[in-house]
C-alpha positions as CSV (number, residue, x, y, z in Angstrom):
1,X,-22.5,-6.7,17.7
2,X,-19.5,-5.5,19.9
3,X,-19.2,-2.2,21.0
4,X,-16.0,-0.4,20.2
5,X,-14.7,2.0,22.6
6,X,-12.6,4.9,20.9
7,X,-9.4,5.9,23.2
8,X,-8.2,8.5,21.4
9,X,-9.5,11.6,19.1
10,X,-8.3,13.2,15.5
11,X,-6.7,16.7,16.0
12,X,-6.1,18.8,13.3
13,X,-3.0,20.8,13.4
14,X,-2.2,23.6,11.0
15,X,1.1,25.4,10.9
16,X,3.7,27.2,8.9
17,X,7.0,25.2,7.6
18,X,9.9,28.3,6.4
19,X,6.2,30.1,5.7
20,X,4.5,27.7,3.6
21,X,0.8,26.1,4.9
22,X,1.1,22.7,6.2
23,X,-1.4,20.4,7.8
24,X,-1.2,17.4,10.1
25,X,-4.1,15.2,10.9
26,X,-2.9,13.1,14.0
27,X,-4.3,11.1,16.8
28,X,-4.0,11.7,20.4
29,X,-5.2,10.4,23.6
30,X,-8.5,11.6,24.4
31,X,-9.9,14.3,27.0
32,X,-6.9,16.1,26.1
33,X,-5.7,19.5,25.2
34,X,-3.1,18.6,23.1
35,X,-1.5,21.9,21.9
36,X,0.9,22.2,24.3
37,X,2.2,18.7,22.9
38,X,1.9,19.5,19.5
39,X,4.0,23.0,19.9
40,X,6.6,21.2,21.8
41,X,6.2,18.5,18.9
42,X,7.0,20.8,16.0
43,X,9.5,22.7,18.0
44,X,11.2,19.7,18.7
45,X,11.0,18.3,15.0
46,X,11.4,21.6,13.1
47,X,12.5,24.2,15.7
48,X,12.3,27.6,14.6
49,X,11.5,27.1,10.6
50,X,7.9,25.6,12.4
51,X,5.2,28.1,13.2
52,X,1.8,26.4,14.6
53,X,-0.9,28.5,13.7
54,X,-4.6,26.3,14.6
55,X,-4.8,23.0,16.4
56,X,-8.3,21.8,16.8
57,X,-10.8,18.8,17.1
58,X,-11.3,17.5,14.2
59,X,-15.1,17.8,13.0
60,X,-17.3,14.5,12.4
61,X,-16.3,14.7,8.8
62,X,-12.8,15.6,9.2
63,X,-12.1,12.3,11.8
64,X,-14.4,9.7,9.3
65,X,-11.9,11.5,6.4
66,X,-9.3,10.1,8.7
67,X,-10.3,6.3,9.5
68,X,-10.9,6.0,5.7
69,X,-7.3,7.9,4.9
70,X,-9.1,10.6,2.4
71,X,-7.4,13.3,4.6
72,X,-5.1,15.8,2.1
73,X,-1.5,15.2,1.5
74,X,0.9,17.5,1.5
75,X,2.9,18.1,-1.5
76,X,6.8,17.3,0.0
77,X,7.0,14.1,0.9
78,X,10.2,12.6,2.7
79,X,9.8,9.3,1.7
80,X,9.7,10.0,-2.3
81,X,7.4,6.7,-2.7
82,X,5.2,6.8,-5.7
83,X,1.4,7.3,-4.7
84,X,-0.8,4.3,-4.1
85,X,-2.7,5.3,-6.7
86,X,-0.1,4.8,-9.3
87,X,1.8,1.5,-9.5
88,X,5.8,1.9,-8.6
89,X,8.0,1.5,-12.0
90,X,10.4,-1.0,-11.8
């Protein structure tokens, strides 16, 4: 069996968008301290309607939540594609 080497780790990010919760899960290198990244990230992205209030490691449970994609959505989403659960109406 062949060993697989893991480069990066799952952070989990929480912040405030024009006051409402939001929540990344995102991948960075690893050995990092990546909230220095992610601030400039959301400042960059959302500048002052962003707020970061936590970023952490993600627990064992949180990263294997991750890899499989069970991870939370948030409710906006920019793309406005139908869920995968739900078959797209054509």
């Amino acid at each position: 069996m062949a060993k697989l080497f893991r480069t990066s780790s799952v952070w989990v990010v929480e912040f405030t968008y024009d006051g409402r919760p939001r929540t990344w899960y995102k991948a960075f290198p690893e050995g990092q301290d990546v909230r220095p990244k992610i601030a400039a990230l959301l400042e960059e992205l959302y500048g002052e309607h962003a707020r970061l209030v936590s970023a952490r490691p993600a627990t064992e449970n949180e990263d294997l939540a991750f890899i499989r994609g069970d991870v939370p959505k948030n409710q906006l989403c920019p793309t406005r594609r139908a869920p995968l659960t739900r078959p797209r109406e054509e």
